[in-house]
N, C-alpha and C positions, 0 to 999 in steps of 0.2 A: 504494500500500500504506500502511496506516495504522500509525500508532505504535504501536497497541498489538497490532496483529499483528506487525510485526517483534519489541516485547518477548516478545509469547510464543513466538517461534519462538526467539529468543534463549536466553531461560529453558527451554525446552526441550531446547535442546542443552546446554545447563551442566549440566540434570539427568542427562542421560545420560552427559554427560563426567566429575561429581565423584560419580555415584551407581550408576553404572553399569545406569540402567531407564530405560526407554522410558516417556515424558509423554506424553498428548497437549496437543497445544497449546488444545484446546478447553477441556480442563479446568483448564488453568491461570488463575486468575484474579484479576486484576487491577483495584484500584479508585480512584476519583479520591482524593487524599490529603488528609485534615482537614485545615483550615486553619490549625491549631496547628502543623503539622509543616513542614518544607519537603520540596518535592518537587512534584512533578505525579501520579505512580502510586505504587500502594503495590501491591505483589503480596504473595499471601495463602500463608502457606508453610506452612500447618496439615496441607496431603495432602501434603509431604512428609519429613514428622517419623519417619514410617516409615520413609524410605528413607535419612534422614541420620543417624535415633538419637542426634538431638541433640536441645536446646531450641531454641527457635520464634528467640531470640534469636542464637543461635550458628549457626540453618542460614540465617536470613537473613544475616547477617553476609560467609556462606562464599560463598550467590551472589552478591551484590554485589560483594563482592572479584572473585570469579571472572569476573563480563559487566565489569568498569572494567580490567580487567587483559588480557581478549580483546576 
C-alpha cells in the first residue's frame, strides 16, 4: 500500500471524525509539496471548507493536529 493511499484513507476518517461527512478517498487530493515549503505532500483542503466553515488556513490546521495527534 502506498503512502499516499494510507494518507487519504487517513484524511478520510479525520473528515468524518471532526466533520461528521463521509469523503471519499478518491476525491481527496493530494500533491507533491513546492520546494519552498517543507514536507513531502500537501493535501488540498479547498472541498472541505464546506464542511469545516472555516478558512483554508484554520481547516488545515484542524486536520493536521487531528492525523499527528491519532
Amino acid at each position: 500500500m502506498s503512502i499516499e493511499t494510507i494518507l487519504s484513507q487517513s484524511v478520510a476518517e479525520t473528515i468524518k471524525t471532526l466533520y461528521r461527512a463521509e469523503f471519499s478517498t478518491e476525491k481527496i487530493q493530494l500533491q507533491k509539496t513546492r520546494k519552498e515549503f517543507e514536507g513531502d505532500f500537501t493535501l488540498v483542503v479547498f472541498p472541505f471548507l464546506s464542511l469545516s466553515k472555516k478558512k483554508p488556513e484554520d481547516t488545515a490546521q484542524e486536520i493536521g493536529e487531528f492525523l499527528k495527534a491519532n
